[in-house]
N, C-alpha and C positions, 0 to 999 in steps of 0.2 A: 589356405588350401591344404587339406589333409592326404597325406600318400593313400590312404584306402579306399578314395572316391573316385567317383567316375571322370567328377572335373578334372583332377589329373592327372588320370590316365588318358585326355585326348590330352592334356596341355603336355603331358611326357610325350607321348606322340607325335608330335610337330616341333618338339623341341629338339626328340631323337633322330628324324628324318631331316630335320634344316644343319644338324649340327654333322652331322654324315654326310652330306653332299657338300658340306665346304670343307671336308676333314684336308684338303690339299692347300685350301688356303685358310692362313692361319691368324690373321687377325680378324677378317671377318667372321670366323667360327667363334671367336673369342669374343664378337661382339655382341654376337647373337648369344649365347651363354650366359652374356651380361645382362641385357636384357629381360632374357627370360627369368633371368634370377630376381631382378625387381619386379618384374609382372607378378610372380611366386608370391614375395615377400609382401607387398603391395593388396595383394588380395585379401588380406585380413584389414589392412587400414593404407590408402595409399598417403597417408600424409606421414607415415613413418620411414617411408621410402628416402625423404630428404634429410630425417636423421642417421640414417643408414650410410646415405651417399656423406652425408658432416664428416661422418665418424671414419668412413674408410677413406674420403680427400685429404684429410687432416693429416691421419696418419703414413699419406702416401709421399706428402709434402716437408715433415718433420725426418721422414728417411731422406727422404734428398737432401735435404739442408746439412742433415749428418755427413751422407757421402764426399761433400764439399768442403768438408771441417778437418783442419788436420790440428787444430788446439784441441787438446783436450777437455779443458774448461769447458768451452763454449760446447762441445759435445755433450758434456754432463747438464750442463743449459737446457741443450734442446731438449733430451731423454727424460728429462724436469719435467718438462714443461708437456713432453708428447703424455705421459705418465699422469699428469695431474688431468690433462684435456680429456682421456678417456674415463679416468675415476670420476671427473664432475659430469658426461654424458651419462654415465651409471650411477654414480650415488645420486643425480637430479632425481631419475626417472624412476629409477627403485630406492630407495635409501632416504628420499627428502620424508615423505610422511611418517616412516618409521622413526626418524630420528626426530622427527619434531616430535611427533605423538609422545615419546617416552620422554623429552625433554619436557614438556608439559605438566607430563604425568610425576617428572622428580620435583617442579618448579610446587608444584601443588605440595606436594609430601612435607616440602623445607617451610612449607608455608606463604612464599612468594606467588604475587596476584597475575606476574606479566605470563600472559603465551605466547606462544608461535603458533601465525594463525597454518591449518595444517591443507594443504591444496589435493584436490583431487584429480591427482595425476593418474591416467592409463597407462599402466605397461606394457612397451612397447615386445610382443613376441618373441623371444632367443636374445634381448640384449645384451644378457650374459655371455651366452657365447659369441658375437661378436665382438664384443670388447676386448675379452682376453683373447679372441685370436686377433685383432688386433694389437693388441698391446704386445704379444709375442712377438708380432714382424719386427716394430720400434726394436724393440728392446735386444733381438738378434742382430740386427743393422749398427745397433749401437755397443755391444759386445765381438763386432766384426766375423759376429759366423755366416754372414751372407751379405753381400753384395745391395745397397741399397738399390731397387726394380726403376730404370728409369722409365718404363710403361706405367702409363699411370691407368690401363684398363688390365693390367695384370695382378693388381695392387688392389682394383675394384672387385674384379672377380675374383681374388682367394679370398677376401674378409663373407662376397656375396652369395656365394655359389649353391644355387638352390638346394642339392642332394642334404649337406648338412649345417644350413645358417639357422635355422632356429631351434636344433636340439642336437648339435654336434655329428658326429667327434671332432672333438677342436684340432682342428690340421694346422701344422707348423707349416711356415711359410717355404724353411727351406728343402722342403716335402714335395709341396704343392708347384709354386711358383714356375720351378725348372720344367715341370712337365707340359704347361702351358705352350713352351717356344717349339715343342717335338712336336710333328705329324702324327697323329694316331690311325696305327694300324692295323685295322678291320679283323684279320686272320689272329692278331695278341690278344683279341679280347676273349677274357675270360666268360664266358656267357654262360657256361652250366654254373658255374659258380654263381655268376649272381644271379641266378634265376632260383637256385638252390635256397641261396642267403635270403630272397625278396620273397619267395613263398615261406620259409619259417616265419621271416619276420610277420608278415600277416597272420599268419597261425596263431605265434605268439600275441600279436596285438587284440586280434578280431575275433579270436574265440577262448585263450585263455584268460588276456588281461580284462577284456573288457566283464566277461563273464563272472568273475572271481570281483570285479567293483559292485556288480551291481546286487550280483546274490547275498553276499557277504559284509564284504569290506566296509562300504556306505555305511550300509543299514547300522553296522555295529558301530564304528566310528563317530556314527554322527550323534547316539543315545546309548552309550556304553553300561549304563545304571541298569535297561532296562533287556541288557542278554544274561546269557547263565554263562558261566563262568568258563566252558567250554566253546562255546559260541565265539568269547572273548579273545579265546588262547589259537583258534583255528580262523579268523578272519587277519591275526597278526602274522600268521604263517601264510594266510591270504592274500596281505598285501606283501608282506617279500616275494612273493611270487608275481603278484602281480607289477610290482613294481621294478623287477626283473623286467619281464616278460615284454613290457611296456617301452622300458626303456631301449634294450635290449635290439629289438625288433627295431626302433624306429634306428639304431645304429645299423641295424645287416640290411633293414632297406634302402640308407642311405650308401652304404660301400655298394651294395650290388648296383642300385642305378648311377654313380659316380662312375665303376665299373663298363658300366653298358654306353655311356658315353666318351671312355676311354683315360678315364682318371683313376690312380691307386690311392686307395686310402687306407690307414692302419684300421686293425680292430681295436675293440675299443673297450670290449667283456673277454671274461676268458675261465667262465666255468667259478665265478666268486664264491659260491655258495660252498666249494668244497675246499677253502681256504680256513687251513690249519694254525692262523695265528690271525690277528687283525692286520698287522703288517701284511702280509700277503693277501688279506679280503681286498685291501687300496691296491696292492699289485694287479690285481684281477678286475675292479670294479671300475667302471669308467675310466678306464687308463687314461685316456688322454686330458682327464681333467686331472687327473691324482700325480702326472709326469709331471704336468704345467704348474701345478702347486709347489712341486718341491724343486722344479727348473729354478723359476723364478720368483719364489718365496721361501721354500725350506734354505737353499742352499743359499742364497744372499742374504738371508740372519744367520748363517754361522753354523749351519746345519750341523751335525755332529762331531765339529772340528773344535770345537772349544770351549769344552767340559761336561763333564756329564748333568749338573746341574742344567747346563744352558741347548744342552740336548733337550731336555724334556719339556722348556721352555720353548723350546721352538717348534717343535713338535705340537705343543698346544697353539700356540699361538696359528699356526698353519690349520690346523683343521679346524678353528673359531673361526677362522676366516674362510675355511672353508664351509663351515656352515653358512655362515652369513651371506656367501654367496650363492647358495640354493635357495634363499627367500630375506626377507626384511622382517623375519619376526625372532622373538627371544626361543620359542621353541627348535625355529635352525640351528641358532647359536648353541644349546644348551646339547643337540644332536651334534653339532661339533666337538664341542668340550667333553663331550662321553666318549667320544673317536680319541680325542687327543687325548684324554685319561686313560683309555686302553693302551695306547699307540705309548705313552708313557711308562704305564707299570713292566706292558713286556720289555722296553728296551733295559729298562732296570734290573727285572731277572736276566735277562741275558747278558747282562755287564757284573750281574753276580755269578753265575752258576752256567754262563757259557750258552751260545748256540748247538744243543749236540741232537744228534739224530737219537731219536726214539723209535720203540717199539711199535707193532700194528695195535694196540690195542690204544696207548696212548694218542699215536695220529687221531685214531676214529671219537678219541672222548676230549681230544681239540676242536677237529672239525664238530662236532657236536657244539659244544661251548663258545666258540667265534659263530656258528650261526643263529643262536639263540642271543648271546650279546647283540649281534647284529639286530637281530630280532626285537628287543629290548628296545634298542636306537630307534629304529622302523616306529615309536607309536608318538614318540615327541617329535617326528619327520612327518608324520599320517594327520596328528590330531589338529583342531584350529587352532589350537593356546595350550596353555600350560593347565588351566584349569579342566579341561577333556581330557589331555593327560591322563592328569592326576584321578582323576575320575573314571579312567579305562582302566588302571591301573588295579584301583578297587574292584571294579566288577572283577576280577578273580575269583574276587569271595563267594562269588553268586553262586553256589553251587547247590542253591536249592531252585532254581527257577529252572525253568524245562529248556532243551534246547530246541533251538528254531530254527536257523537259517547252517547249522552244518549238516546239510542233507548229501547222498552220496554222489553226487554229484561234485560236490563244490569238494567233497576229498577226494576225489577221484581228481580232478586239477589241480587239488594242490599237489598232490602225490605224485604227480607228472612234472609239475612244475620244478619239486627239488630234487624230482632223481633225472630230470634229462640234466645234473650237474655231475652226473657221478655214471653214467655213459660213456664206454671205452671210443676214441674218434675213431676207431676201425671201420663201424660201419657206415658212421658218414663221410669216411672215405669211400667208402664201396663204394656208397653210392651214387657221389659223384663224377668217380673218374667210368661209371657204367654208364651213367649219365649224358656225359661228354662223348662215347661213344654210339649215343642213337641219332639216329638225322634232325638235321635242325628243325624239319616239318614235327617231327615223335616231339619232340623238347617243348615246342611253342604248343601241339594238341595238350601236354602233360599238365605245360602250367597254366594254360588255358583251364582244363583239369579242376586243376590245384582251385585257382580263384572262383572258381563258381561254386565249389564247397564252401569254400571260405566264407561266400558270402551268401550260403544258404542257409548254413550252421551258426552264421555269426547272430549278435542279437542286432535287432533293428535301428539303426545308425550307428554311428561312428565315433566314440568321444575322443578331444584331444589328448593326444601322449603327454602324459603328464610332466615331462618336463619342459615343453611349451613354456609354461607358466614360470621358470626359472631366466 
């Protein structure tokens, strides 16, 4: 079920209506939340539903057994064992073909006849992000920074919770969880704001990302040999935009309707494009995946506490792996390792020659060179393999073939795309707190408004947000 469709705008609709009329009583509301989140999730395949429920019973069951532990062994036992249950739910379902096909492919190389035969597994929607936000709760229950949940439907619905289980923001448990036991009260809701956040995000999805795939992005990506080398240089400007936009949007429409049903959730972008170092692009870009990385993977290899050789090793090591967890192929991994090589060299100049504040001319030929590195990273992230890659790459050269698809249009969104990064927030404060000032009847005609542009100007269907597929 895709946020942009009519399906669920009635399925939001009866979801927002049954969960406000029991806002007094609080495990019923909570159960119906539950629910709906499976119905959500279920709609794309209901038999993934029961991996869903595996993976969030399991992990609900390895917190209790912790909270009842006062050995500590036996604690490190469980956290083992919770730790290994969710890696094999994930490296099964994403990670088994990958790793056999290449084991195959080395088996062949050395000259050995045996394979692995390789299964035709479906990936199951967002199982990324639930995992790791599962694996977060364990792993807090087991570090004692929260209270193992003896609800075990409160434990269901923070891993399920429709607004954001298949493409984030990854919500910590001890974020989430406490707010479940509160009454939520009708007059706290922020409602200009997420109606603010739920119409950009549409904007963003439904007329610039989707726009900017089809004119552009595709077309080049998919037969890179056969654009000019201009065509080349403005569909990769196309897809950081678009892959912003994309993402982006399904993040503000996920807080604003978590929002409107009376849940906070962090932001989750924060203007990356006009990050002055690589380090701060990961400040800015998917926080909540880029926190969770270094929560509980930088900082338990030893993060910058012990040496600077084993800084930069950790540092790679984290974003490999953070590649590898946006998809099962060597071109994620290889988009990792160019993160972790960046995220390398600078901590090394800065352990030479200091963190020191610079001039306005040097900010602006930073942020220029982090978003073009960026940029860079964007086509072994975009392309199928390494050999399209490699092959995008070269069209560069093409600067004798005519250009085609960057017509003014598709610059006119880009050009929107990376200067709403460099937009002072003044005015979209205006215009919210003037916003929150007009009657709720003005608010509801406005974004009423709003969506029926959206889906007049938008192009004809809907494609899934690209990070579904992760």
């Amino acid at each position: 079920m895709l946020f942009p469709t009519v399906e669920f705008g009635i399925f939001f609709f009866i979801v927002f209506a049954a969960s406000w009329l029991l806002k007094d009583r609080i495990l019923p509301r909570k159960i119906v939340l539950l629910v709906a989140s499976y119905i959500f999730y279920g709609w794309w395949d209901p038999r993934f539903t029961v991996l869903l429920f595996m993976c969030s019973f399991g992990n609900y069951m390895f917190g209790l057994a912790m909270s009842d532990m006062k050995n500590g062994s036996h604690r490190k036992a469980v956290i083992g064992i919770a730790v290994t249950w969710n890696l094999i739910i994930l490296g099964f379902f994403k990670y088994y073909g990958f790793f056999a096909s290449s084991l195959n492919n080395f088996l062949s190389f050395v000259g050995l006849g045996t394979s692995i035969s390789v299964l035709n597994i479906i990936l199951p929607v967002g199982i990324s992000f639930f995992t790791f936000q599962a694996m977060s709760y364990v792993i807090d229950v087991y570090r004692e920074e929260i209270p193992a949940s003896k609800s075990v439907v409160d434990v269901l619905l923070f891993i399920s919770f429709f607004p954001q289980l298949v493409a984030g923001p990854i919500v910590r448990a001890k974020d989430f969880i406490p707010q479940l036991s509160l009454k939520p009260d009708p007059k706290k809701i922020p409602a200009a704001r997420a109606f603010v956040l739920i119409s950009a995000g549409l904007f963003k999805k439904v007329i610039i990302a989707n726009y900017l795939a089809t004119e552009i992005v595709d077309p080049v990506f998919e037969n890179p040999s056969a654009f000019s080398s201009l065509d080349a240089l403005f569909a990769v400007y196309g897809y950081a935009v678009q892959i912003y936009c994309d993402f982006s949007a399904y993040s503000e429409i996920a807080i604003g309707i978590a929002s409107l049903l009376g849940y906070f959730f962090p932001d989750n972008f924060n203007y990356p494009y006009r990050a002055q170092s690589i380090r701060d692009f990961w400040r800015r870009w998917h926080i909540s995946l880029s926190t969770w990385l270094r929560d509980y993977l930088y900082i338990p290899l030893g993060g910058s506490k012990k040496g600077k050789f084993r800084t930069y090793v950790n540092l790679t090591l984290t974003m490999l792996l953070g590649g590898l967890w946006h998809g099962a192929a060597w071109n994620f991994v290889f988009w990792g390792a160019l993160h972790g090589f960046g995220l390398g060299v600078e901590r090394f100049l800065i352990d030479k020659f200091g963190d020191r504040k610079r001039n306005i001319l040097w900010q602006i030929a930073s942020t220029v060179f982090v978003f073009h590195f960026v940029c860079l990273s964007w086509i072994f992230f975009r392309a199928r393999s390494f050999s399209l890659a490699y092959e995008y790459l070269r069209s560069f050269a093409n600067v004798s073939l005519p250009v085609t698809n960057l017509t003014p249009f598709v610059f006119f969104l880009v050009s929107i795309g990376i200067a709403m990064h460099f937009i002072p927030s003044s005015p979209g404060n205006w215009i919210r707190a003037n916003f929150i000032r007009l009657p709720a009847s003005v608010q509801g005609i406005i974004l009423g408004l709003v969506l029926l542009l959206v889906s007049a100007f938008g192009p004809e269907g809907v494609a899934p947000f690209i990070y579904f597929r992760f």
